[in-house]
Every structure is written in structure tokens, then in C-alpha cells.
N, CA, C and O of each residue as an XYZ file, in Angstrom:
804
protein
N      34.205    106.812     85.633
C      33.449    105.570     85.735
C      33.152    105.200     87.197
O      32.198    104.451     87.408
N      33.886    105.661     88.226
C      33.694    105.368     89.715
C      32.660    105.216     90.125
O      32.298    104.236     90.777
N      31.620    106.685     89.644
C      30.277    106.473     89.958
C      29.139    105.260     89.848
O      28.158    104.836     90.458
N      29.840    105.023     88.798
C      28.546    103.465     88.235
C      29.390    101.867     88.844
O      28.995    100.753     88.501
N      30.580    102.106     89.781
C      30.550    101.257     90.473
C      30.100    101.108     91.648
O      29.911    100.047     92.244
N      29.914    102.195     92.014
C      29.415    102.462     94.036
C      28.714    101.649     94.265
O      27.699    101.632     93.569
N      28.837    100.751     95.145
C      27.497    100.990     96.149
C      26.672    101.944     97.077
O      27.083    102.708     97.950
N      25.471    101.706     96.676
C      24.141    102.794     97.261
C      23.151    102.487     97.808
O      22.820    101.309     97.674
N      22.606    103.042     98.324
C      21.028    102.149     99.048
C      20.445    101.726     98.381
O      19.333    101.539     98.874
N      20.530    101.317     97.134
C      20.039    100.988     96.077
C      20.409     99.513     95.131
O      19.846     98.441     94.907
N      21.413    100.034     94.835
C      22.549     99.469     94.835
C      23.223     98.978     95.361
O      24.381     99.391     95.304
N      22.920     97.825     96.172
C      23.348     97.275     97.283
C      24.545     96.036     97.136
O      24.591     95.034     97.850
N      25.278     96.296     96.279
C      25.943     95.528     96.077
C      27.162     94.712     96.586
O      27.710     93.797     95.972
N      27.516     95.225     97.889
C      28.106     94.875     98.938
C      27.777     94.011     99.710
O      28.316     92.985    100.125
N      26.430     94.718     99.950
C      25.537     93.116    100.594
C      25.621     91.380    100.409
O      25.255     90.758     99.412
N      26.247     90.769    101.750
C      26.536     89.382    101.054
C      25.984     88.821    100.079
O      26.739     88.478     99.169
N      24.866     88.608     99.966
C      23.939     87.952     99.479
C      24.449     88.363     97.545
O      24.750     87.572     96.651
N      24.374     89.579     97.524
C      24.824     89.999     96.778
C      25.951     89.880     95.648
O      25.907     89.809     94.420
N      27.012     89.890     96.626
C      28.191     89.362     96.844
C      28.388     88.109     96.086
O      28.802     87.986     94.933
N      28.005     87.154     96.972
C      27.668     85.995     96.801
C      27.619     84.882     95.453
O      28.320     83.941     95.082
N      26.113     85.709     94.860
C      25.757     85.215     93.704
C      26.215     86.258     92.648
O      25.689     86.231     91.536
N      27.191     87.195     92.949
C      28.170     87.646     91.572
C      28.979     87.003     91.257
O      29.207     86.768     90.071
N      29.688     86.501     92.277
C      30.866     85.588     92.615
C      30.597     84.099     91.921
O      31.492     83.497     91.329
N      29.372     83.633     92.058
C      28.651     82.289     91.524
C      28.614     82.412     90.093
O      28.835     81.402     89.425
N      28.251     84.014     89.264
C      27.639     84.113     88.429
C      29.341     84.213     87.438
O      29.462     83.694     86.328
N      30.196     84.786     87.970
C      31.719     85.056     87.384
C      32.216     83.641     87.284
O      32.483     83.240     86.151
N      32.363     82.913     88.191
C      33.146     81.558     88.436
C      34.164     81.780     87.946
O      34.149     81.076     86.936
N      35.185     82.362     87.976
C      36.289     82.352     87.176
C      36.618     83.161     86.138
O      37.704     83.630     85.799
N      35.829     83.231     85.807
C      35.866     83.748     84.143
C      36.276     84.850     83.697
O      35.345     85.573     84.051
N      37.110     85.621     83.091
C      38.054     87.174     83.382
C      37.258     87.598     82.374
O      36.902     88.772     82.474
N      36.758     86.817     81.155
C      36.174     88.023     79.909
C      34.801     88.636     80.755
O      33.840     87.972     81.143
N      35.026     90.148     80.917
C      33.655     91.498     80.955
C      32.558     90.712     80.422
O      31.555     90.497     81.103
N      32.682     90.310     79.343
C      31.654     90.406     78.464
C      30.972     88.970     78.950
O      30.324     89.111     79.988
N      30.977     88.206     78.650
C      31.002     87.110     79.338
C      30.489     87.008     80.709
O      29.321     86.626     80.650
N      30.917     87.211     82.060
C      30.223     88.114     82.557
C      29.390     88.926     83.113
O      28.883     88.850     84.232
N      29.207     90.015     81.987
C      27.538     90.467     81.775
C      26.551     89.968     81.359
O      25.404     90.056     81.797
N      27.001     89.334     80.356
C      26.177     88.472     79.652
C      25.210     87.215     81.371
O      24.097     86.972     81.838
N      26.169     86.992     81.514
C      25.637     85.908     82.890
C      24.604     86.563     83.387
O      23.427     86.306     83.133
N      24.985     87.382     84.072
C      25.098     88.125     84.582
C      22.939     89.224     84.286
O      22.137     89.389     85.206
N      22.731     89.651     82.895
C      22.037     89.685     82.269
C      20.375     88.658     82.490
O      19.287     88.901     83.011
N      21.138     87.169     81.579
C      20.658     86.093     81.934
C      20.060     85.258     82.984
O      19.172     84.427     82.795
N      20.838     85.657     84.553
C      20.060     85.008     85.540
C      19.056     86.165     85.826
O      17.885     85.790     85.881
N      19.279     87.518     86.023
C      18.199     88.721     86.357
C      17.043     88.387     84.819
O      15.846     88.114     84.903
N      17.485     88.459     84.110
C      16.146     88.180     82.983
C      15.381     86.930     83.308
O      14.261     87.052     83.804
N      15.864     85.782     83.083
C      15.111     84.347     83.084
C      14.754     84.048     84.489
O      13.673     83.494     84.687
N      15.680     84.404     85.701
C      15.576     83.810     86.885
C      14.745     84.471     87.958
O      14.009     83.929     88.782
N      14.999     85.701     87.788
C      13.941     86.779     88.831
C      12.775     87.343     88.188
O      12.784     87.963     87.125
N      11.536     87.021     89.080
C      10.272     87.168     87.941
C       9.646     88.501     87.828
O       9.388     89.246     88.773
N       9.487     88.664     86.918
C       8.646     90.593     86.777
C       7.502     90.209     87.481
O       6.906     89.155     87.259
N       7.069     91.301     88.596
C       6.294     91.724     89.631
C       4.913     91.222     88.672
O       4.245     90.188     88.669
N       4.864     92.211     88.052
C       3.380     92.014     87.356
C       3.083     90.842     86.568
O       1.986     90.300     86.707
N       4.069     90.320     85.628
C       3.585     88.839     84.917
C       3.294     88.267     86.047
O       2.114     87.916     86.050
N       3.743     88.064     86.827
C       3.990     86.281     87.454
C       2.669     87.051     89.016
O       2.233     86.233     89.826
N       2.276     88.507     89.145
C       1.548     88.876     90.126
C       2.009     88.202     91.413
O       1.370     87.412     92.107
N       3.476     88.756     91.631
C       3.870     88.237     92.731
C       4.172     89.754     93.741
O       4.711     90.763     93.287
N       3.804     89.634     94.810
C       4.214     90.575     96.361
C       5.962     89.564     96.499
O       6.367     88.513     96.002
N       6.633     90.722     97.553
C       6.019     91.778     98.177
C       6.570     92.758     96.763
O       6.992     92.342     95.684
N       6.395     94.106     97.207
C       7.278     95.176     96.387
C       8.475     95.340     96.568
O       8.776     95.671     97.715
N       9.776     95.165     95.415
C      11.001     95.352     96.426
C      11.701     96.217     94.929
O      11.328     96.381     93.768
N      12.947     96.632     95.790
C      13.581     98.107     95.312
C      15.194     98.080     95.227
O      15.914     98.276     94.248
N      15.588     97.723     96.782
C      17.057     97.364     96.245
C      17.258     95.989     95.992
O      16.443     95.073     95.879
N      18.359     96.008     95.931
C      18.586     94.791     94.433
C      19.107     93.553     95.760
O      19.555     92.453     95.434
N      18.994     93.856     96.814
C      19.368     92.244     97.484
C      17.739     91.907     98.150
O      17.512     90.771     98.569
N      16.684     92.957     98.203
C      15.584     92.488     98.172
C      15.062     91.698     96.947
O      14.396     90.663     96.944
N      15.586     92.532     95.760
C      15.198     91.670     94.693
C      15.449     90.099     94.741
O      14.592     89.228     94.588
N      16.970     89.902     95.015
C      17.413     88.871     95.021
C      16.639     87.912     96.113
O      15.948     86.909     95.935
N      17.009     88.583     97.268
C      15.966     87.509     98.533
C      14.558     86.759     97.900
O      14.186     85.588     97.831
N      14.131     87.731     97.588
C      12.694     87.575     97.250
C      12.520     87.214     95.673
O      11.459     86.718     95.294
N      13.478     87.447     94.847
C      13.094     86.835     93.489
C      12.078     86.945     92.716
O      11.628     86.052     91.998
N      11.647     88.104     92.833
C      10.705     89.226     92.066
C      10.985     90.580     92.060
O      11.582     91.031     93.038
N      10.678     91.313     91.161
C      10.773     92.436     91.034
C       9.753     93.089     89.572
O       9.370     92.448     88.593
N       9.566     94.311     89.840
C       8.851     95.078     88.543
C      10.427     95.531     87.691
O      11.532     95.278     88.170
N      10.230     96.144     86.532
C      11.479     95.946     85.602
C      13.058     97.113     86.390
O      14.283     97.080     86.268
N      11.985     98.067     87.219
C      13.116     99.164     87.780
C      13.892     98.480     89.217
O      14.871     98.998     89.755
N      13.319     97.401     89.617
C      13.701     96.903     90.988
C      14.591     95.555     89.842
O      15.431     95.097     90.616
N      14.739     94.890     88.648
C      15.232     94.478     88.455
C      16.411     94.768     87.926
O      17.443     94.096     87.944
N      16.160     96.021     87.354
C      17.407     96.902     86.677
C      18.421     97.055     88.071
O      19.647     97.015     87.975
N      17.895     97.186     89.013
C      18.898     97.805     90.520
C      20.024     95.886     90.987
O      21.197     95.735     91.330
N      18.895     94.851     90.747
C      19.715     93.960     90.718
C      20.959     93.967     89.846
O      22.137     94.138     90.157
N      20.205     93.666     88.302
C      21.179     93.773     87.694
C      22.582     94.417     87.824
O      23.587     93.749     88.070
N      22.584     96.055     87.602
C      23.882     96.674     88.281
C      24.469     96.496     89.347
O      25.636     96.814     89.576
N      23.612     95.904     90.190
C      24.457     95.375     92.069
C      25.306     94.457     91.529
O      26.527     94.498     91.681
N      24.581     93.435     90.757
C      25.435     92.099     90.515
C      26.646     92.331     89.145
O      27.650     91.618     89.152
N      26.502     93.065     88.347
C      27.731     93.626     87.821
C      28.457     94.484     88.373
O      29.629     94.126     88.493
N      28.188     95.569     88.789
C      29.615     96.202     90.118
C      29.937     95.801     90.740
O      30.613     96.581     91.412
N      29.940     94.550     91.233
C      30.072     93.572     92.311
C      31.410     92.895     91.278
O      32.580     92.794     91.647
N      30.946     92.549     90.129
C      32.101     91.982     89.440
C      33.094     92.772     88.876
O      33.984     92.242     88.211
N      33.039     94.570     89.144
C      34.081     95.490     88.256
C      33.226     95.615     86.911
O      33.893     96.108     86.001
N      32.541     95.445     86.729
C      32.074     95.895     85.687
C      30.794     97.771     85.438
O      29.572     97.782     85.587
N      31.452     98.694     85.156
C      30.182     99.584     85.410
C      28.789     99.357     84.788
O      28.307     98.738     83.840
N      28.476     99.974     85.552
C      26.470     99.727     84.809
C      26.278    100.635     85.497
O      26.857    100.977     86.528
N      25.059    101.287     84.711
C      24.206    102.110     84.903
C      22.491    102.044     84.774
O      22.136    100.881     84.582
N      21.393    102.972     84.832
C      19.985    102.479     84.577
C      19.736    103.901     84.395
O      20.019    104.977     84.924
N      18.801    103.230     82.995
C      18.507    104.136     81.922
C      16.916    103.900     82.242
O      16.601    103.197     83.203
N      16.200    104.340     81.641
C      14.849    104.855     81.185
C      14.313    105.053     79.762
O      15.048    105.605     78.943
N      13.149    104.664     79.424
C      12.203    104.801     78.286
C      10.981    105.161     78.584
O      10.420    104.369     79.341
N      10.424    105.984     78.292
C       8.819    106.530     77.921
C       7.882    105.798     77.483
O       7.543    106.042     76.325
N       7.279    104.881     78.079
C       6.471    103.639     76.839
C       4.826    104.237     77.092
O       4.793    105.044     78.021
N       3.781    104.041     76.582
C       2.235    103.947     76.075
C       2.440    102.409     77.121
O       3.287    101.519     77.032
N       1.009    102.620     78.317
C       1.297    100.915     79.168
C       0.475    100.208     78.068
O       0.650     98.989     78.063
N      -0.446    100.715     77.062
C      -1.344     99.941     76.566
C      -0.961     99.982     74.857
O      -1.798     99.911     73.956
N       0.685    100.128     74.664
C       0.495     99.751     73.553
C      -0.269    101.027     72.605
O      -1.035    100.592     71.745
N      -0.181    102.030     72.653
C      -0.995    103.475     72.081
C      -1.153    104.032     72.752
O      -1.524    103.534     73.815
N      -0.973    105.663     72.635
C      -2.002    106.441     73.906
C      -1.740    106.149     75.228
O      -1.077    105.232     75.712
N      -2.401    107.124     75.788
C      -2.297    107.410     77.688
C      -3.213    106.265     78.148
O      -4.374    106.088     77.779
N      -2.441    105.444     79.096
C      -1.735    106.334     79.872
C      -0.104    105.816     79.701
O       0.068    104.606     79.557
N       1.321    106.896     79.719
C       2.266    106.231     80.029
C       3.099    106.108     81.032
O       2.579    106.313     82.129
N       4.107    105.870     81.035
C       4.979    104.876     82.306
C       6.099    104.978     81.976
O       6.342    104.834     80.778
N       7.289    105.287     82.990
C       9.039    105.292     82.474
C       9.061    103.465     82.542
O       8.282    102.850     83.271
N       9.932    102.886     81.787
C      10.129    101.308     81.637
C      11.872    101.720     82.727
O      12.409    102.807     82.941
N      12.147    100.745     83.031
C      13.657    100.682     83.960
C      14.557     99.717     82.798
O      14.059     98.776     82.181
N      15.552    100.044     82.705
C      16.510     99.005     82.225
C      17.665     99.312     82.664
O      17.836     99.955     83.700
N      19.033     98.674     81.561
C      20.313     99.507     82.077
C      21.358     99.557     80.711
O      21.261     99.014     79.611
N      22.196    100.286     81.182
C      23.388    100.278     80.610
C      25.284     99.482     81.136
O      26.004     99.472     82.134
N      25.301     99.209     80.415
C      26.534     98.452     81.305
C      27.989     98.552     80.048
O      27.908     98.240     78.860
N      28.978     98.970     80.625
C      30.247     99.003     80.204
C      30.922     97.962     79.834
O      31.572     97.356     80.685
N      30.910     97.456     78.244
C      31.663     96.875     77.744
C      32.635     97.075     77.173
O      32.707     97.781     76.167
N      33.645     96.442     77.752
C      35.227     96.837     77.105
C      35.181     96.645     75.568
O      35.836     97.676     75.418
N      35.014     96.298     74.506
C      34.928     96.172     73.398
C      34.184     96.880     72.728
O      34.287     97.189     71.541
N      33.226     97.221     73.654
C      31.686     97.960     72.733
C      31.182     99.330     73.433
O      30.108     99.845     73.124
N      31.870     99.758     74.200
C      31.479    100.659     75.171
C      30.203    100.616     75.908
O      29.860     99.504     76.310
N      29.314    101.786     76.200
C      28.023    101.671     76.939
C      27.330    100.683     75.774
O      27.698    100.899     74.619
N      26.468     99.739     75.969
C      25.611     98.832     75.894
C      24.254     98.585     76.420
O      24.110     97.958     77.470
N      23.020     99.147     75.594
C      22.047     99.097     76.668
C      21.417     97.249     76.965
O      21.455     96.421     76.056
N      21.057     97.026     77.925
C      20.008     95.670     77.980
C      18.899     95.499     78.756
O      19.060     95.922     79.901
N      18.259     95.216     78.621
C      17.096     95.027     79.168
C      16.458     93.669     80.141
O      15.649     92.991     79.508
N      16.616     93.388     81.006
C      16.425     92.374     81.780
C      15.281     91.942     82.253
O      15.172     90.909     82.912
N      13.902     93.065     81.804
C      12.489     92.937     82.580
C      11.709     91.251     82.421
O      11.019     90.732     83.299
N      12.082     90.568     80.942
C      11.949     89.199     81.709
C      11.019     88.987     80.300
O      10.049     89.701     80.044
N      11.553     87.735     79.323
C      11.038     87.709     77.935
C       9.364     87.275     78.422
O       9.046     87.134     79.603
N       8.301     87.085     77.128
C       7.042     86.398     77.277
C       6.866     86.757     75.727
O       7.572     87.326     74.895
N       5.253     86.000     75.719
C       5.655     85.864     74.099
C       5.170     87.861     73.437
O       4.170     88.528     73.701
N       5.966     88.089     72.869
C       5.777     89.264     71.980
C       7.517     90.176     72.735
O       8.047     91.218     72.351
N       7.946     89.212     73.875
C       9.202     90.230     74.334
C      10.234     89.283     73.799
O      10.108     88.058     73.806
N      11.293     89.966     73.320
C      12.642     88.955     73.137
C      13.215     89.795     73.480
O      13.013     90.616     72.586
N      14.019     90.374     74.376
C      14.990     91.483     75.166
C      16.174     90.466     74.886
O      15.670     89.346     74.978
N      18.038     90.310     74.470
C      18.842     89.136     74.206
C      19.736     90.131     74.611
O      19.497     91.328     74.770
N      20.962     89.427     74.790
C      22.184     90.087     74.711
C      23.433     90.039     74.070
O      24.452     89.424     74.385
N      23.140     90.966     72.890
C      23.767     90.520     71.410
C      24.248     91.630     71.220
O      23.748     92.140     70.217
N      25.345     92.562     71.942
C      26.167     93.248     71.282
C      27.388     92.734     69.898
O      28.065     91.727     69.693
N      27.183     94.021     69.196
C      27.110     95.442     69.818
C      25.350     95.948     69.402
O      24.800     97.035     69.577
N      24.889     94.834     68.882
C      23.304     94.974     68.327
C      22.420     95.077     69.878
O      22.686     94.442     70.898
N      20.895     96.453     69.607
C      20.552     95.947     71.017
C      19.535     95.281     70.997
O      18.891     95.594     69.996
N      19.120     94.641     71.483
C      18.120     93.741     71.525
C      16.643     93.950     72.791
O      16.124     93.081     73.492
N      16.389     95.085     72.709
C      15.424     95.614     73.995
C      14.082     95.199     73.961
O      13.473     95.073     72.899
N      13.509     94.945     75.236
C      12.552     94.375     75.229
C      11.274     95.385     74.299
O      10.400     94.854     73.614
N      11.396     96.621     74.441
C      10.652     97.518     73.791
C      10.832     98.501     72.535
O      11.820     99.236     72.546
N       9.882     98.566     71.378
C      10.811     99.598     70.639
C       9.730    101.408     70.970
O       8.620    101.457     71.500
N      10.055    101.890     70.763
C       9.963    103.107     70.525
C       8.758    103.331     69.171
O       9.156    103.132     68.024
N       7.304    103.749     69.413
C       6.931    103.427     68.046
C       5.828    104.783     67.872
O       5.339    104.718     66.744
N       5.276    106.018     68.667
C       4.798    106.850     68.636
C       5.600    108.057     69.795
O       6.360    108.013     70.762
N       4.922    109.020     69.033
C       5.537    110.326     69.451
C       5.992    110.838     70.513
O       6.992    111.555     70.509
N       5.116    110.450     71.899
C       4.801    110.496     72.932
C       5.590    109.261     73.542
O       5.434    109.202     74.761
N       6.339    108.331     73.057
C       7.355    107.418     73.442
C       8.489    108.330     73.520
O       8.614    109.377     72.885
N       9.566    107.667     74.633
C      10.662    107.781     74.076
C      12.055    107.035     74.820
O      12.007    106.365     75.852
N      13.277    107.335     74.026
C      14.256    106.475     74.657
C      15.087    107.984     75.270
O      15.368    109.008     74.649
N      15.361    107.570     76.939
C      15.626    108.634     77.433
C      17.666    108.395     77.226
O      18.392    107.411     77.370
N      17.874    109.501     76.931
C      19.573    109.025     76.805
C      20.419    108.994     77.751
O      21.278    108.126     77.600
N      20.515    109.707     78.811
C      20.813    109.817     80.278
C      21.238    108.199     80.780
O      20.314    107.401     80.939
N      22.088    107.935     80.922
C      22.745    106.805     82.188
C      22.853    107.488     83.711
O      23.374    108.547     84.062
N      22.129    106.426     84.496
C      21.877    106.657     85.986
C      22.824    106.736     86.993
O      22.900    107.914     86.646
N      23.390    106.668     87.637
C      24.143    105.835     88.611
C      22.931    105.102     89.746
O      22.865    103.973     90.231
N      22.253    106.048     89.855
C      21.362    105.469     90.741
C      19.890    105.628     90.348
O      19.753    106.495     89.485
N      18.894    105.116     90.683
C      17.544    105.248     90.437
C      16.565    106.607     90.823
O      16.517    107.182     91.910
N      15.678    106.980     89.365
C      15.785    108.385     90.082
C      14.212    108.246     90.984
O      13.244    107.487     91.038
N      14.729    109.564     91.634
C      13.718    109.703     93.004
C      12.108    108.974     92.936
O      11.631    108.273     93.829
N      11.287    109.421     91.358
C      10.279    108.904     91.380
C      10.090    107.270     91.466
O       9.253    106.550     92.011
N      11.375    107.003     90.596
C      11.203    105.758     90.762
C      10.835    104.750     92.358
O       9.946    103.985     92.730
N      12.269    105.390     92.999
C      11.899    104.781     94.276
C      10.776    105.225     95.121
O      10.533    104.649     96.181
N      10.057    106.258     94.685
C       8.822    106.550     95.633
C       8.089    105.676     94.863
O       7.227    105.345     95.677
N       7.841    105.074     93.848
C       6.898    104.138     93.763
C       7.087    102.547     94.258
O       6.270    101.662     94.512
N       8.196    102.590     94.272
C       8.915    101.301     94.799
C       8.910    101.307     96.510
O       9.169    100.351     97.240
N       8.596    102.459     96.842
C       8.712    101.959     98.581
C       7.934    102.810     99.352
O       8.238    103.134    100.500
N       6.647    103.293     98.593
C       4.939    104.190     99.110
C       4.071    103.236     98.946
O       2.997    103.318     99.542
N       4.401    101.923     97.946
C       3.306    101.407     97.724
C       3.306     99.907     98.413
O       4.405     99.499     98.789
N       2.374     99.214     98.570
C       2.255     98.210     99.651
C       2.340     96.439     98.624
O       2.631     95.300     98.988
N       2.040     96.863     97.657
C       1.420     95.633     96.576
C       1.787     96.308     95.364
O       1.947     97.484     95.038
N       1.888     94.927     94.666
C       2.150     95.394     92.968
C       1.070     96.058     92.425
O       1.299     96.987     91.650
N      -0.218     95.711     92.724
C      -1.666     96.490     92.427
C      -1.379     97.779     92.368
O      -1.375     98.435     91.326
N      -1.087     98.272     93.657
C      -1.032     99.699     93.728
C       0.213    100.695     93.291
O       0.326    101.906     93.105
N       1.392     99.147     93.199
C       2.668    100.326     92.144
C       1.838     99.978     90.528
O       2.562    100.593     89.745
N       0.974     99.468     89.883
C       0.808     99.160     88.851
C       0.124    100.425     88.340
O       0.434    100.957     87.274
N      -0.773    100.851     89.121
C      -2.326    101.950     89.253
C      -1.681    103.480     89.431
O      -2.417    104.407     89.094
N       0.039    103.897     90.091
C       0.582    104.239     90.630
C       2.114    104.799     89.725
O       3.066    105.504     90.062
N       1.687    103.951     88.238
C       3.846    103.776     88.100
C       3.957    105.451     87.499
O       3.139    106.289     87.119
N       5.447    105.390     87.655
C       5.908    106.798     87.643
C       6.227    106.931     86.055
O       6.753    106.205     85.212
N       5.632    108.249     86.075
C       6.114    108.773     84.388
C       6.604    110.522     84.379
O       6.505    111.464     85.165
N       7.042    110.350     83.321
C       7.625    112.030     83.289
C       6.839    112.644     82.004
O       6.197    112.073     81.123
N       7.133    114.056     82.229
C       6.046    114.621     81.495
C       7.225    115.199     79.928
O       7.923    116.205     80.061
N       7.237    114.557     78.882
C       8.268    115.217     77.772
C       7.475    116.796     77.428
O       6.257    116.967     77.476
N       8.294    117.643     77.151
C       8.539    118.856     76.871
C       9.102    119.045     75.418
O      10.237    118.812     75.001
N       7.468    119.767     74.442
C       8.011    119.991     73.130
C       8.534    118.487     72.076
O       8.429    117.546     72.861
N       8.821    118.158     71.269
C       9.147    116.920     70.689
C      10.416    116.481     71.178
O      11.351    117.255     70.974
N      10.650    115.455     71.753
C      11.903    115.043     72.485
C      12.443    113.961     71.764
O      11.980    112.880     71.400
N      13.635    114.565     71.635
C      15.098    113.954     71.187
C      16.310    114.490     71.387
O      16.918    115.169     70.560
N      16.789    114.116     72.790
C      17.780    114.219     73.328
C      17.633    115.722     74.020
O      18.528    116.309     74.628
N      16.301    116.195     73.780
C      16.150    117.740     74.298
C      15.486    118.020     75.728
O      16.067    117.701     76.765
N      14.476    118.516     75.718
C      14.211    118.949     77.508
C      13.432    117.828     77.843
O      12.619    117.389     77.030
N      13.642    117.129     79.347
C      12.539    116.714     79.955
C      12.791    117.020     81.482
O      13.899    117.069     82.017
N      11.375    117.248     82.186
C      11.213    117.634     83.242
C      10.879    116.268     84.412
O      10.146    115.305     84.186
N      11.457    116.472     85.351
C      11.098    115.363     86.194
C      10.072    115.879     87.410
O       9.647    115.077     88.241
């Protein structure tokens, strides 16, 4: 489990700031779950997805997120885990294959995470930030994700991260504006019908 506590350039969870508002977000409170749950809740409701709210600048690690209080869903996923390893809790960030339009090309990896619950083990959640048609909740051991999985060419990648992978952050820190990570977002190419089988990065 060591790995999904580190801090990383990414994962910046050391960083006061960081620090800080884990510490705010725990107050006391010893239950994990509990927590995450917080924990969940201020990165979902409180930090705004890049593209709804069309907010600059672009940011990537998770105390930019925080400074700045925007992010696209993979720069929010990096908060998220800063601010739970910060409390002992592991997390990780996972990936999904989504259609951006709802059917058909073109698609896009979505960012979320996984996080270690003592009761329930890995737990995925999704933090990219509700609107109407998203209800993403955090209702283990049920998951509640902002996205489902609904054609072929979708998919839910099974892999837990420790850290964000490479494409991700080249779109997160080549591009200048949300415009151009939007025109820009990173996808992987599935290999053969995928379930749990090959994909190439």
C-alpha cells in the first residue's frame, strides 16, 4: 500500500496548503470512511470542473488545483488523493474510456480514483463535479460514478494508479487554456474487445 501514499509531483500532498485543508477536512475524526467521504465532497462540490464552469488557468498537481479551485476531472482526481494521503488513507486514480459526445468518436480517458476503505476495500469515486444528468455520491460499498459504461468502444479501465499516467500530464501541462486541453484530451487506443485484456498506451 506504500505506494498510494507517497507523495509525487503530482501528488503533492505534503505541500502546506495541502496539508492544511486535510487537516480541516479530518477535524478529528478517526473513522477512514468518514474521512473520505469529506474528503470526496469538498473536491466534488467545492473545486469546479475546468470545462463546466470554463474556467483558466490549466492545473495538474493537486495544490494547484487547490490554489486555484478548478480543475478538469484528472487534475481533480490528483487533488483528491493528495488530500486523502495526507490523512493515511491510500488512494489511487483510475481511468475510463468514455464517447465525449455520448456515442461514437471522438473518445477521451475520464480521471477518477480509487481509495482504500477499511471495511470495503478498493472503492472507486468519482469527484469530476455533479450537473444535471451527473449524480457521482459516495455510497459504499455501492458505486455511484459519474459515468456508466454503455457501448463497445467504452470502457472501465481496471488498473489503480499511484500516479497519473504520462499522457495525462502532457495534456495537463502542453496546453495553455482549457480550449486547447478540451480539442487536445488524451485517449488510448483499446486492442481487440476489452475486458480486463490488452490496452496500449
Amino acid at each position: 500500500m506504500e505506494q498510494y501514499l507517497e507523495a509525487t509531483e503530482y501528488i503533492d500532498w505534503r505541500h502546506p496548503a495541502v496539508v492544511d485543508k486535510a487537516q480541516s477536512l479530518s477535524a478529528g475524526e478517526l473513522n477512514k470512511t468518514v474521512i473520505a467521504r469529506r474528503c470526496f465532497e469538498f473536491v466534488r462540490d467545492r473545486i469546479k470542473h475546468s470545462w463546466d464552469y470554463q474556467l483558466d488557468p490549466v492545473t495538474c498537481r493537486a495544490s494547484e488545483v487547490l490554489e486555484h479551485g478548478t480543475g478538469y476531472c484528472y487534475a481533480k482526481s490528483h487533488l483528491l488523493a493528495a488530500l486523502l494521503r495526507a490523512n493515511g488513507i491510500p488512494a489511487g486514480l483510475c481511468y475510463q474510456r468514455l464517447s465525449l459526445h455520448d456515442g461514437g468518436p471522438p473518445y477521451c480517458l475520464h480521471g477518477l480514483n480509487a481509495v482504500w476503505l477499511p471495511d470495503h476495500g478498493w472503492y472507486r469515486v468519482d469527484p469530476r463535479g455533479n450537473k444535471p444528468g451527473i449524480d457521482a455520491q459516495f455510497a459504499p460499498p455501492d458505486e455511484r460514478l459519474a459515468f456508466p459504461i454503455s457501448e463497445r468502444l467504452e470502457a472501465d479501465l481496471p488498473e489503480i494508479w499511484p500516479e497519473p499516467l504520462p499522457l495525462v500530464v502532457r495534456a495537463l501541462t502542453t496546453h495553455r487554456t482549457i480550449a486547447e486541453v478540451y480539442h487536445n484530451l488524451p485517449d488510448i487506443e483499446l486492442v481487440g474487445s476489452y475486458n480486463s485484456e490488452t490496452i496500449t498506451f
